[in-house]
N, C-alpha and C positions, 0 to 999 in steps of 0.2 A: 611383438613382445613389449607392446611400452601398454597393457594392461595394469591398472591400479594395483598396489601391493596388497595381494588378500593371504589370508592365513592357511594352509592346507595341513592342518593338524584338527585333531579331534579336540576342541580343548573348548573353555568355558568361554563363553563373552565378555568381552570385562568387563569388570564389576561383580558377577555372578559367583557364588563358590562353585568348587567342581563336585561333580554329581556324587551323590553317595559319601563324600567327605569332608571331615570339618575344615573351614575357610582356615588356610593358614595365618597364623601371625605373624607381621607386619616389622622389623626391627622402628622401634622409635625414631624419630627424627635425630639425625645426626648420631643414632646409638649405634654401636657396636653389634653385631652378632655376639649372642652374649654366651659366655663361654662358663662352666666350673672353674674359678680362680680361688678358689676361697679354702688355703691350705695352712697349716698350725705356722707360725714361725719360728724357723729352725736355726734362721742362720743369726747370728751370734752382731752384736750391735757392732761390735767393731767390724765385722767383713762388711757389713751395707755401708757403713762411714767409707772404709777403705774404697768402696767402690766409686761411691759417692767423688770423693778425692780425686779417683784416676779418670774419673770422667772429666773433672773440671779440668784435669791437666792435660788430657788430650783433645781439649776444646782449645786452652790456653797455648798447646802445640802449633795446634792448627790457624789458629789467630796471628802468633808469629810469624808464622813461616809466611802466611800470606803478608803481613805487612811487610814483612824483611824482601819480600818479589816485587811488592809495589814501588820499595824504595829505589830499588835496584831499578824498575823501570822509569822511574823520575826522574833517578840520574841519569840516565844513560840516552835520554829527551833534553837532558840541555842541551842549549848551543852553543858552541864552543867551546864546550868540557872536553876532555881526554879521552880518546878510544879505550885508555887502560883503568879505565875508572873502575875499585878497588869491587869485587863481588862483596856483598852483604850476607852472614850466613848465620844457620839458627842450628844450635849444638845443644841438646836433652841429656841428661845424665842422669844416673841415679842417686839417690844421697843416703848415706847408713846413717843411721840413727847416731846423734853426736847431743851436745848442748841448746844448737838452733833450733833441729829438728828430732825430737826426743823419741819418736816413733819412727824415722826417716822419712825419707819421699822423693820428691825430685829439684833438681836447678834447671834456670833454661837460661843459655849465652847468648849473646848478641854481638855481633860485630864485622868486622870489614878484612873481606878476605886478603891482606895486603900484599904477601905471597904467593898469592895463585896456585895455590895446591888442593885449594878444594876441600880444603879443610878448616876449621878455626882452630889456632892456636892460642896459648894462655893468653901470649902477649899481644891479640889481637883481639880481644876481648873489651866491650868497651860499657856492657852495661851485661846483668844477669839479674832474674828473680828466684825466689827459692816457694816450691809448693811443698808445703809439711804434713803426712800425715796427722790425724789426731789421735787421741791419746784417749786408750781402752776405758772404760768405766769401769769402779769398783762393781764387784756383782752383787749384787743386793739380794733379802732375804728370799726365801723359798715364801711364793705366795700359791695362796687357793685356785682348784681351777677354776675356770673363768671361759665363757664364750671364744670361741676362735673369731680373732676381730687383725684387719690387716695391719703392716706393722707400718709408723712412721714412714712416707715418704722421701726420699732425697729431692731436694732442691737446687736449681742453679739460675741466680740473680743478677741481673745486669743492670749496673749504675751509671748513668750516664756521667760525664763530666764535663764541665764550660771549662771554654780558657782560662787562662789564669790560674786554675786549681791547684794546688800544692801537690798533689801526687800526679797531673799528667799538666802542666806549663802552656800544650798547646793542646788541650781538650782530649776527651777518648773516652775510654768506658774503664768500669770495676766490677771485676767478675766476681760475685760472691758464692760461696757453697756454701748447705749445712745441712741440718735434719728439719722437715717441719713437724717438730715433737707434738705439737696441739692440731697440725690435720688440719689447716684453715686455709692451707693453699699455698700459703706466702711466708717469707721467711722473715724473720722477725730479729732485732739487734741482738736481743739473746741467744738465738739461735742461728747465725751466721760462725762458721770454723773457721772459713780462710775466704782471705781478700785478695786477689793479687789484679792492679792497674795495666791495663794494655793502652799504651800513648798514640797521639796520631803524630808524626812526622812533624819535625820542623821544615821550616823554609829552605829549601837550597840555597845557596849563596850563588852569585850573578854570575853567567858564563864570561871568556875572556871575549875583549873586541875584538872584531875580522879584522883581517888585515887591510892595509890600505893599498887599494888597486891602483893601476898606474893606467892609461891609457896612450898606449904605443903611437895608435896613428897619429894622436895629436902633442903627443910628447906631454902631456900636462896632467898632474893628480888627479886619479876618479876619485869618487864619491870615499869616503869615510865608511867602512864596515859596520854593517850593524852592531848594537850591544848584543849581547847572548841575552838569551832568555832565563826569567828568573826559574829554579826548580821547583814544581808543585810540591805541595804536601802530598803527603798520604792522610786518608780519613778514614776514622769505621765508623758507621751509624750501626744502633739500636736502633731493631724497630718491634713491635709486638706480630703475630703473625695474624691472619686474617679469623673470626672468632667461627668460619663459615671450613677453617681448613684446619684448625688446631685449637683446642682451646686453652693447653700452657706449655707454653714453649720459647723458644725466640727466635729472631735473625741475624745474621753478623752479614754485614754487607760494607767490602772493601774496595777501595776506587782512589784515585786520584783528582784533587782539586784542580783540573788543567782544563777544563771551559770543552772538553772536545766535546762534539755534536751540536747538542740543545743545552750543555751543559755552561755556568757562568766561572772562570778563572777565580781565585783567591777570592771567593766571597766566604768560606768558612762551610759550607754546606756541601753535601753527597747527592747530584742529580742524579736521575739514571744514565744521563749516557756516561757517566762519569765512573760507574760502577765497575769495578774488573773481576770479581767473584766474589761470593756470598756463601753461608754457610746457612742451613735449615735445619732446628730441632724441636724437637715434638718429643712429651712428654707421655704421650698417647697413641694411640693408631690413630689415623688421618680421618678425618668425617663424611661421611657418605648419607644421603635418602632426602626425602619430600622436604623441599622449605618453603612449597605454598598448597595452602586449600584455598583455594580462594571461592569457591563452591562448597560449601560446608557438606561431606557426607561422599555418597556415588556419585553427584553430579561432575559433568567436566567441567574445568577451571580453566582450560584453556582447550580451544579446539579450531577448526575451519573458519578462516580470516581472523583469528583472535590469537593469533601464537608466537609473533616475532619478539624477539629479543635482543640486547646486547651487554656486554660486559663492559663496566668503568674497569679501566685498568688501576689510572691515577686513585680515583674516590673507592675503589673494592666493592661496589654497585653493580645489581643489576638493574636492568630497566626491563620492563615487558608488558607484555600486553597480558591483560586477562580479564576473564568473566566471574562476578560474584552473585549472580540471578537479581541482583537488586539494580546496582547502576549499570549496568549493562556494561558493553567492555572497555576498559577505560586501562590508562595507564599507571603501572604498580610501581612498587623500588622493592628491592631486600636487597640486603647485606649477607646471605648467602643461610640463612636460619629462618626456619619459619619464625620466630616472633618476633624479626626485623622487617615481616613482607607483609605491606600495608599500601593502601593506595594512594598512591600519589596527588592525583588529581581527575577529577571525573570532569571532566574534558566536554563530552554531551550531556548537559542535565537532562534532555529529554529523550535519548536515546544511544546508539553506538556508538564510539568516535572511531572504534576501530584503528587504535594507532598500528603506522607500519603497513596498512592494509597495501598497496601498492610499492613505496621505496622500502620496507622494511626500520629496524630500526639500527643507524650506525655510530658509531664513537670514534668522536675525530679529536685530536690536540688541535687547539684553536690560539692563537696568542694572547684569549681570555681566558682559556684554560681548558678543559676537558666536556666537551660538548659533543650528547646525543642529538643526532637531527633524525626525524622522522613525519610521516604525513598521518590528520586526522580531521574529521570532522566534529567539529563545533557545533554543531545544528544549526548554526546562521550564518557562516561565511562558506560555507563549503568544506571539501577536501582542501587542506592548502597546508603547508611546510611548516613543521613545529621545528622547538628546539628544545634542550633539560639539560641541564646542571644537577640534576638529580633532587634538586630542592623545589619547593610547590611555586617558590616567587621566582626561579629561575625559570621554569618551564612553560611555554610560553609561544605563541605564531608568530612568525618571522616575517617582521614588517618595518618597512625603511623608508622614513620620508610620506606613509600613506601607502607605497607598492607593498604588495606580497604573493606570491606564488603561489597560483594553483596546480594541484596535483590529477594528474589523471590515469588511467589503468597502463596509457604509454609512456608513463615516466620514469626513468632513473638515475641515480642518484651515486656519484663517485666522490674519494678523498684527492681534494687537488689543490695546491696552495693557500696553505693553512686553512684550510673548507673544506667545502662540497660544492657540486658541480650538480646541477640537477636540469631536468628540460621540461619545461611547465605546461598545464594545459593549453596557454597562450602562445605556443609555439615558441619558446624564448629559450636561448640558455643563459640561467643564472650562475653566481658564484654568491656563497652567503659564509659569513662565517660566525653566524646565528646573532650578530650585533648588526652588524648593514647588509646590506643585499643589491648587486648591481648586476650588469651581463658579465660575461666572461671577456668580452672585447674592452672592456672598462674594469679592471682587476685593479686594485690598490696600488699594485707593484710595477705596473707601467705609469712611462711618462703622460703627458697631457700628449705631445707627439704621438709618442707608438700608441695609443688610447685612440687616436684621428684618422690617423695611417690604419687600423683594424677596423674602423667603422667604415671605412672606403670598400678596405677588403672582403669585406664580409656584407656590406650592401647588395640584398638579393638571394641571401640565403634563407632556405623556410627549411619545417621536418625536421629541427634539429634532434641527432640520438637516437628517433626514432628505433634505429638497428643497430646502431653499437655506439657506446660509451662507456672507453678505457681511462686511466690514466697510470701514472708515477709519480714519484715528486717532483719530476719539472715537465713532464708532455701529458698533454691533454689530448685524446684520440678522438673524435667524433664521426658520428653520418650526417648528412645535410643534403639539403635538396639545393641545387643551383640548375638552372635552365633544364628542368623537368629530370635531371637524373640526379639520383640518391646515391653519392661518393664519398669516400674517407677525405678524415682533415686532419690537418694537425696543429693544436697553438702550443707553444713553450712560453716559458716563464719569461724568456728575452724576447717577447712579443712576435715571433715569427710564426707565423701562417703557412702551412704548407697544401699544396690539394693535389689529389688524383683524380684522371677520368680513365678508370679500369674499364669501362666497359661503353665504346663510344657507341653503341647502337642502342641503347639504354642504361636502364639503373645495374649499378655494381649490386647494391643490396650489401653492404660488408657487415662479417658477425665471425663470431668466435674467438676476437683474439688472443693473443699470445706475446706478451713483450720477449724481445730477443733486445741483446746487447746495444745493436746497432738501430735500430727500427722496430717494427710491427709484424707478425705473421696471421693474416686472418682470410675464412673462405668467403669469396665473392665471385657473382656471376660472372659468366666469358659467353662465347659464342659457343664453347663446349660444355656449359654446365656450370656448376657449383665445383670451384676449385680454389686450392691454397695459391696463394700470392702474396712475397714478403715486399712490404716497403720498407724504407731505410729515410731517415731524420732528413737525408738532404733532401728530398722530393724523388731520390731514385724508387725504382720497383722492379720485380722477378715475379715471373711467372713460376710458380713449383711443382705443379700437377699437369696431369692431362686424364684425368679417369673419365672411364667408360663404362656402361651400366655391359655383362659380358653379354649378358643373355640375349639383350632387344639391340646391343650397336646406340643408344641415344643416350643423352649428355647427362651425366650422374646430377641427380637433385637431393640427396640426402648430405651431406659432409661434417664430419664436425658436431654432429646436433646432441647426442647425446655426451660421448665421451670427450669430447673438445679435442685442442689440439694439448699437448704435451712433449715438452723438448728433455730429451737424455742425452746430453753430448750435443755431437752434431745430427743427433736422429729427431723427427719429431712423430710422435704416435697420434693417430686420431683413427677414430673413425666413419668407416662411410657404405654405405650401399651399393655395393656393384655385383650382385646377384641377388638371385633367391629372393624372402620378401623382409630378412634382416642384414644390421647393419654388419661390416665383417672390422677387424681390427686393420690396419695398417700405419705402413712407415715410409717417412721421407728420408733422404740423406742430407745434409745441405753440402755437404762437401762433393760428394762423387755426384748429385744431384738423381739417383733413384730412388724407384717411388714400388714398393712392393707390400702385398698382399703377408700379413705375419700366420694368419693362420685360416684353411677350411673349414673347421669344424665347431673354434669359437666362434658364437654370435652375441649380439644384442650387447655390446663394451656398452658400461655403463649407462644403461637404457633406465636405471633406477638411481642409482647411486654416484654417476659420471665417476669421475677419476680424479687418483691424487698423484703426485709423484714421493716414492717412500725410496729410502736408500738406491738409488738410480736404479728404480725400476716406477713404472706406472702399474699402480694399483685401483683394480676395475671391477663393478659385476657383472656378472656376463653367463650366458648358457653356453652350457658342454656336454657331450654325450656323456652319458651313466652318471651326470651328478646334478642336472636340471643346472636353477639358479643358487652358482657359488660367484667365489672369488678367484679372479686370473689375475692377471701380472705378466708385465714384458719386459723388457732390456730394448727393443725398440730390431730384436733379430728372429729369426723364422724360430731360432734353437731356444732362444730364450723368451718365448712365449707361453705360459705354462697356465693347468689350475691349479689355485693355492690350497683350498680349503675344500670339505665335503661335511659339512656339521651337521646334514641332515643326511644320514649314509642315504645311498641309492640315490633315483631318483625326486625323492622330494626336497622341494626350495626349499633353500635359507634365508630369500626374503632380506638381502643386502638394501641399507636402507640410508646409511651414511659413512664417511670416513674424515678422519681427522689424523695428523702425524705430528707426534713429537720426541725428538731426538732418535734413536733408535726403536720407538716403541708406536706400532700404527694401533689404532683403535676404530672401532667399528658397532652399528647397533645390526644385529642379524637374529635369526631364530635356528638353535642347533640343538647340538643332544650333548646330554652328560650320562654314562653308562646308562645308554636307552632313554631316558628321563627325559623330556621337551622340555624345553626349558622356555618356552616365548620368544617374544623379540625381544630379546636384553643387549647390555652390554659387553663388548666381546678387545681381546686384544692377541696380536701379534709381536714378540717379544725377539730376541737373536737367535734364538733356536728355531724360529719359522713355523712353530708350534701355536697353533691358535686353542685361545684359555678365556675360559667366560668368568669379567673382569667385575660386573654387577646386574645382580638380578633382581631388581622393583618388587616384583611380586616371587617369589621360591616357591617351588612344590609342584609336586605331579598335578598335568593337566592345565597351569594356572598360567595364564597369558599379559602378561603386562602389555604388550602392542607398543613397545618402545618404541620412537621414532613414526608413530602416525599422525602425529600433529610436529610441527617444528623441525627445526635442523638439529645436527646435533652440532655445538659449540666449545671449543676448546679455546680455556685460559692460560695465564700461567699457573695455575693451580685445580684447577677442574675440567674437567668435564660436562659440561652441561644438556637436557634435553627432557621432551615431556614423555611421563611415563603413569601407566598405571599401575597400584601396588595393591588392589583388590580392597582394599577398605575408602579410601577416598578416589576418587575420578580420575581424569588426565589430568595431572598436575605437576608442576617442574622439580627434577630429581639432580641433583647437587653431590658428584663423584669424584673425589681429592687422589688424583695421579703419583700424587710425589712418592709414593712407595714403590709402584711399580718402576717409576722411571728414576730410580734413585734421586731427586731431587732432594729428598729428605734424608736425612738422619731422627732413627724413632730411639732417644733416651729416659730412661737409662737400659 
């Protein structure tokens, strides 16, 4: 079952129209499916204004209530404040129409719940703003008919504000509404209705001192109590939204200036870890389709050894590899629009460079900031370890002192102390964090000591990585050769070294693993074969398996390979070969410590697509009688191993080709049917109803095959989708899919 993914449907080549029928059109880049919208304007100036209004007021709601929670959690972070520190609460009311507000509208209250009832009363009332309707327009003459042309848009502006500013003291925004009467996009002093200022937080004021401890055994004063910590602000940043995910709309993103993570205390600024929720609105439906030809026409743009990718999170970049039949394949940027995707830098003037071709391409926070590391040839130094910042002077081979790393076909490449971890042609492991480059025994972050004391330990190791390399943010997993057998390692950040000899009459061979809380879970030889074995940080280890192939009695050699290992609980799913000539599903315990067989009848667990774990279940492709290759799914129990999906009724594949999960919503590139209709290998999703719904299709129309997922992974951001597709008028080439609607991430206004 581990045959290449080929197509078993009647359908055209790509690129080719379908037989007998005109080639379908192609939605434009970033366009819409475009719909009949184009209807007389009926509703009356004042209902679109009024609407206009209630939006801005239920943004300004919503704005509240989140800072009035941040505040709440500010205070309730100091140290040495009161248990009974007073709730913060946010009260909307209606307003009738008086002298302030001559059309009515709304108030919104502020204040400190000081009674505990859970309510705001008058007298606790300690700031309010008023949103006013506006006020009807005279109706003007009876004019000529005229063209049905659409009507003025509603607007909503956000103004940033510095400290000091007269309407917010300690910086924030101004939310402005209006009409864009002239259609220009933007709203203009004339055509602003209402203003109302949303503040960030003042400073808390300083918790009390600890008490002063005594020290009994020695009868004498302890130490003096700390001060209590100052209380963080609250912040809201403005930010514009990505022009690849929305193209008018905004962000409201609310956080506390309290340093936590990677974040700096009272510098005045919103990092991300500093962030506690955000708000998303789009003006528009969210932007979907091709943002490169990089092959002008049918040709592929990106294909075999030319297709790795990665997303900047920080910079909204992508980086990838691709082919334009001129410079051959070289590395690109966009900003998520075709007429930002342009090439970066052509890397081989005389040929390939094929970045990624072995490590891929990955984005690591560096503590110079947001760095791609990836492998390419130059035409004169070889294959050997690049870096990018996204910019042509950033981008660049990674060279320290005269060293630099070479890449070869057995290399790879993890995130581990603010870097990468990678194992070079020269047998080395390096750490680089695309500015210097040393081994991993010599890390920045050790002593000159523990730096001495790991050159001793590590004297006489070769074959590093070779068969696996893990990490976390502070353990670094390796293989390594020491006196002719190839056994796991382990360094941490506090320079400790740890080793296993799993398998004293030879090489362990370890692969697959699995971080679990405590330790490691990966399969490695025994004298019984290929089996699970967890280590544990201190040097301890467990044996967890004993599989046996049923049919022949001899020691299982498949484990792990396709579907890997997968923990639900204290279950772990993998699977492995113990009959027949495929792999079968099963599961360990760690607790009661068995080891069982989930199903006879599923086979081949991710033989195409391996596995993800989606709402504690593993989600797999796999073959089942009457529905060929679908989707199955376990709980990690005989009862709860099931098939999910049949998109291609009967016996024909769906051709599962990748999975990605976010929040509630799995996604997936497969080829199914829509009322009989094939629909290719498109994009497909899984939603709470367990109902699988085809989420985007490259190329639409009977017979027409986009072959989605035959080059590249598919890639999930926070705001896309990513992977290469065909859309029948240009070649393979990368397709750009904005989630936030299905996964309600977004709000689409008005």
């Amino acid at each position: 079952m581990s045959n290449p993914p080929t197509m078993d449907v009647d359908a055209s080549i790509a690129g080719e129209p379908a037989p007998n029928k005109k080639p379908k059109n192609v939605p434009p880049i970033h366009g819409q499916q475009k719909k009949n919208k184009q209807k007389k304007n009926q509703k009356s100036k004042k209902k679109l204004f009024l609407t206009i209004l209630q939006t801005a007021i239920l943004v300004l709601a919503l704005t509240l209530s989140t800072y009035s929670y941040l505040q709440l959690e500010s205070l309730g972070a100091q140290l040495g404040g009161s248990d009974d520190a007073a709730e913060i609460l946010v009260r909307t009311e209606g307003r009738d129409a008086d002298s302030i507000c001559t059309e009515g509208g709304a108030e919104i209250f502020l204040g400190n719940d000081l009674n505990s009832n859970g309510y705001l009363d008058e007298e606790e009332v300690t700031s309010s703003t008023k949103v006013c309707h506006g006020k009807e327009g005279l109706s003007g003459p009876q004019g000529a008919p005229g063209a049905t042309i659409m009507s003025p848009s509603g607007q909503l502006y956000i103004e940033d504000l510095e400290f000091g500013s007269i309407a917010c003291p300690n910086g924030g925004i101004m939310l402005h509404s209006g009409i864009d009467s002239n259609q220009d996009g933007q709203l203009s002093q004339t055509e602003i209705v209402s203003s109302e200022a949303v503040c960030d937080g003042v400073i808390g004021s300083d918790g009390t001192n600890g008490q002063t401890g005594m020290d009994g055994s020695q009868g004498e004063a302890g130490a003096q109590g700390e001060a209590g910590a100052q209380g963080a602000p609250a912040l809201i940043e403005h930010l514009q939204p990505s022009p690849a995910v929305c193209p008018s709309g905004l962000i409201l993103r609310f956080g506390v200036d309290d340093g936590i993570g990677e974040g700096v205390s009272f510098d005045g600024q919103l990092h991300r870890d500093e962030v506690r929720s955000s708000i998303q609105i789009c003006s528009t439906p969210l932007l979907y389709g091709p943002i490169s030809d990089f092959a002008t026409g049918t040709a592929n743009g990106v294909t075999t050894n030319c297709d790795a990718m990665a997303w900047m999170v920080e910079q909204q970049r992508l980086l990838t590899a691709g082919v334009n039949g001129v410079d051959g394949c070289e590395l690109w940027v966009s900003e998520g629009v075709e007429s930002s995707t342009q090439l970066l830098l052509d890397i081989n003037a005389i040929g390939d460079s094929l970045p990624g071709l072995y490590l891929g391409l990955t984005s690591v926070q560096t503590p110079h900031g947001e760095r791609v590391f990836f492998d390419a040839d130059d035409g004169i130094n070889g294959r050997q370890l690049w870096v990018s910042d996204a910019t042509l002077n950033g981008t660049k081979r990674v060279v320290d002192s005269g060293d630099y790393a070479s890449i070869s076909s057995s290399s790879q490449l993890v995130t581990w102390g603010q870097g990468i971890v990678v194992n070079t042609a020269s047998d080395t492991l390096v750490w680089s964090d695309g500015t210097s480059m040393t081994t991993v025994f010599s890390h920045p972050s050790y002593s000159t000591v523990q730096q001495q004391n790991l050159d001793t330990l590590s004297l006489g190791m070769t074959t590093f990585a070779t068969e696996m390399l893990h990490a976390n943010s502070s353990h670094l997993w390796f293989s390594a050769k020491s006196q002719n057998d190839i056994e796991p390692y382990l360094l941490t950040m506090d320079a400790e070294l740890q080793s296993w000899d799993l398998n004293p009459t030879g090489a362990s061979q370890p692969g697959a693993p699995l971080l679990l809380e405590d330790g490691l879970v990966i399969v490695a030889e025994a004298q019984n074969g290929r089996q699970l074995v967890r280590l544990f940080d201190d040097g301890g280890m467990n044996w967890l398996t004993s599989l046996q192939h049923q049919g022949t009695g001899n020691p299982t050699t498949n484990v792990a390979e396709h579907l890997g290992i997968h923990q639900i609980g204290e279950l772990l799913v993998f699977d492995a070969l113990t009959s027949g000539v495929d792999p079968q599903v099963w599961a360990h315990n760690l607790s009661s410590t068995n080891t069982n067989i989930l199903s006879t009848t599923i086979v081949a667990p991710g033989d195409w697509a391996g596995g993800i774990v989606h709402q504690q279940r593993v989600w797999f492709d796999c073959v089942a009688p009457s529905v060929a290759h679908e989707i199955c799914s376990s709980d990690g129990t005989v009862n709860g191993t099931r098939v999910e999906t049949d998109l291609r009724a009967g016996m024909a594949s769906s051709n599962i080709l990748g999975f990605e999960t976010h929040g509630d919503n799995l996604f997936f590139l497969a080829s199914g049917q829509i009322d009989g209709i094939e629909t290719g290998s498109s994009l497909w999703h899984i939603g709470n109803d367990g109902q699988p719904d085809l989420a985007y299709d490259p190329w639409p129309g009977e017979n027409n095959n986009s072959a989605s997922g035959t080059y590249g992974e598919l890639v999930l951001t926070e705001h896309h989708l990513i992977f290469i597709s065909h859309d029948g008028i240009r070649g393979h080439e990368i397709h750009f899919w904005s989630h936030g609607e299905q996964t309600g991430d977004w709000l689409i206004w008005p």
